[in-house]
N, C-alpha and C positions, 0 to 999 in steps of 0.2 A: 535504556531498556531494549533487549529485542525483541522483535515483533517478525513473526510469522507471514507471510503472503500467500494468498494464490492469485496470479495474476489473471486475468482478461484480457486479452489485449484486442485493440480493436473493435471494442465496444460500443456499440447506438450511445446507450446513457451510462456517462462516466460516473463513479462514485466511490465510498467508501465505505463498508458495510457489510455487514455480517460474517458468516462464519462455514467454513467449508469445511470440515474435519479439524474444527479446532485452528484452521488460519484466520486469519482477516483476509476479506476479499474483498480487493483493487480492482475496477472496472477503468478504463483506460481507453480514448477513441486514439492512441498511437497505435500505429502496427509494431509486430517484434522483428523490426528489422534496425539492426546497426544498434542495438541498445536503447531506441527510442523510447521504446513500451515501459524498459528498466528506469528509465532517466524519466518520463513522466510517471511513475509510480512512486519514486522518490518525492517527487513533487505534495503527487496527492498526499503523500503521508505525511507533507510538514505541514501542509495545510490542513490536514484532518487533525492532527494533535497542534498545529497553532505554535510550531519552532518553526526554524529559520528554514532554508534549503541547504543547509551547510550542517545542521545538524544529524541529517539524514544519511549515511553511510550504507552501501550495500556490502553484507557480510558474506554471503553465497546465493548460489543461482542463478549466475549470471545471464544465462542461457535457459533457464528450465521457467515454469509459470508457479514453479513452489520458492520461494525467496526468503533469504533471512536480512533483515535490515537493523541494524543500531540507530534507536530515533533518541536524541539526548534531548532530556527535558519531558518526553512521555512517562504517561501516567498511566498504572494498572486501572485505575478507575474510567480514564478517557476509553482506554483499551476496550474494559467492558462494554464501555456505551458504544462501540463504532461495532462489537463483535452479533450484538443483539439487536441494531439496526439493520433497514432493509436496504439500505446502501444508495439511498439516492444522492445525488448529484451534490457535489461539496462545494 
């Protein structure tokens, strides 16, 4: 499935939750330097849907805080429930 982002980066309280124009918003205490922020949002995203970290691929954005990811094994349904949460801390 892919799944939408807007990243955070460098955020007090990490988490994953709710909805910015229709993305899922990734809160993240990496900075966006070196890909860090990118490679821990990966993270939160296999742990918010409960896959591996290997099933987490980043599609585009590499550089931007709007991201496209392929999460294998996500669920429209899990989707819903992270997009109309307040995004605390996963």
């Amino acid at each position: 499935m892919r799944v939408t982002v807007h990243v955070h980066p460098g955020s007090r309280r990490p988490g994953v939750g709710g909805d910015y124009d229709g993305a899922l918003i990734v809160r993240v205490s990496e900075p966006a330097v070196d890909g860090r922020a990118t490679s821990a949002v990966a993270a939160a995203l296999a742990q918010a849907f409960g896959v591996r970290r290997s099933a987490v691929e980043l599609v585009s954005g590499p550089t931007s805080r709007q991201k496209r990811f392929d999460v294998e094994g996500a669920t429209e349904e899990r989707l819903g429930e992270l997009l109309r949460s307040k995004g605390e801390a996963q």
